[in-house]
C-alpha positions in Angstrom: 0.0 0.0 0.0 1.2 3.7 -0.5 0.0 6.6 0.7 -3.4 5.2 2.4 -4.2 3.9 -1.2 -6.1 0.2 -0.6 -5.6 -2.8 -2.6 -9.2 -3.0 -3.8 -8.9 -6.7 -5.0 -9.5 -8.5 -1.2 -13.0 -8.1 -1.3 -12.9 -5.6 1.8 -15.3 -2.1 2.0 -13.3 1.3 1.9 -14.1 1.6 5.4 -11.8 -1.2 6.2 -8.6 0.6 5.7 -8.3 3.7 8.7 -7.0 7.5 7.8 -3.5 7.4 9.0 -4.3 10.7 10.1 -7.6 10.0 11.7 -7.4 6.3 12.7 -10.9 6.6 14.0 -12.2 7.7 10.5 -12.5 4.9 7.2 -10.8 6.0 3.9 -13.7 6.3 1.4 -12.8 9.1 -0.6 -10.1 9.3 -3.5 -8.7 12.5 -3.7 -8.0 12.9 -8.2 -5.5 15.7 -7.1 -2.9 13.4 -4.7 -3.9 10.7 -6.1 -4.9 8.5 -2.8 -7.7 7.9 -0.6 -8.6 9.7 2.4 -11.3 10.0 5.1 -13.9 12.6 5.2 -12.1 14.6 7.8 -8.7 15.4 6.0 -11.0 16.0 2.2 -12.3 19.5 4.9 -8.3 20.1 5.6 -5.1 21.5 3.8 -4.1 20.4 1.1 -6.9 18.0 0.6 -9.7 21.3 1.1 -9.1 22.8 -2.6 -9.0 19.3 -4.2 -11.0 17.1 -6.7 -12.9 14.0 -4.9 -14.7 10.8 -6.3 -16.5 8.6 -4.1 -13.9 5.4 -3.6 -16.4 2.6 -3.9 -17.7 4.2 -7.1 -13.8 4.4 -8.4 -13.6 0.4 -6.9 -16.9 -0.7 -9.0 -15.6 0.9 -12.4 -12.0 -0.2 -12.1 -13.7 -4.2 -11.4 -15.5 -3.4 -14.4 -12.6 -2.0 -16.5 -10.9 -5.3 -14.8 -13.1 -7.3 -15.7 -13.7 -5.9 -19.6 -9.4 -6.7 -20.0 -9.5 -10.3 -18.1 -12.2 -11.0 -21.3 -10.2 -9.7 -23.9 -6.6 -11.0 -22.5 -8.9 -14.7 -22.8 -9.9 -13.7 -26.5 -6.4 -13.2 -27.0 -5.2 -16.2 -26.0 -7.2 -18.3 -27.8 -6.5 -16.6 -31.0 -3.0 -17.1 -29.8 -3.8 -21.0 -29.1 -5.9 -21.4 -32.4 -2.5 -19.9 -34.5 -0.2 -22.2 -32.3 -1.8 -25.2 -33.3 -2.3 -23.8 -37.1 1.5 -23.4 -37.0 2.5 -26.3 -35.4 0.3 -28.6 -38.0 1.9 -26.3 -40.9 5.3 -27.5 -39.3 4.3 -31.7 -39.1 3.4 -31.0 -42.9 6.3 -29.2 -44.0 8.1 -31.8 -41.9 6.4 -34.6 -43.6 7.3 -33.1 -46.8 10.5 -32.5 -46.2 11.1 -35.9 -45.5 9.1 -37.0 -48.6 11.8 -34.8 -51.1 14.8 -36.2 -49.2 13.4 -40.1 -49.9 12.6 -38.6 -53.5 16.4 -36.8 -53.4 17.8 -40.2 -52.1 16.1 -42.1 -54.9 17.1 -40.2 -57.7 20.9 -40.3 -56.7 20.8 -44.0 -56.0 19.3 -44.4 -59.4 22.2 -42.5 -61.2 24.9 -43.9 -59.1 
């Protein structure tokens, strides 16, 4: 953690995590200016006072949704990427095979002129 800013992946509320200023108080508000989340008594206080605020659970529910939009297209991905691994691989057993087929022919010829 750094700066009072939560993991959000545990499953915990914002309220979990206390103000290191104000231990008595939950972090539920992201300050967009410091970039961290703080409690509702420091977003009233310098330097927070002047800043921009988003509600933290708000931020939490977007980024699992943002989270959750990648993890889909990372799995797309990959099975394009699997699909073109076995397309290669059965390009590689055929050029293998016919590889092997041109040496037997190779091997043929010159034992016939020899």
């Amino acid at each position: 953690e750094e700066s009072g800013v939560p993991v959000a992946f545990n499953g915990l509320s914002h309220n979990a995590w206390k103000c290191d200023k104000h231990p008595e108080m939950g972090v539920n508000i992201y300050c967009n200016d410091c970039h961290m989340t703080i409690c509702v008594e420091c977003a009233v206080c310098p330097p927070h006072k002047t800043h921009d605020y988003d509600n933290a659970n708000k931020l939490v529910g977007r980024y699992y949704a943002q989270t959750d939009a990648l993890v889909a297209q990372v799995a797309d991905i990959h099975g394009h990427i699997r699909k073109a691994t076995e397309k290669v691989e059965a390009l590689v057993d055929s050029l293998d095979k016919n590889r092997q087929m041109v040496k037997g022919d190779v091997t043929k010829r010159y034992d016939s002129i020899i």
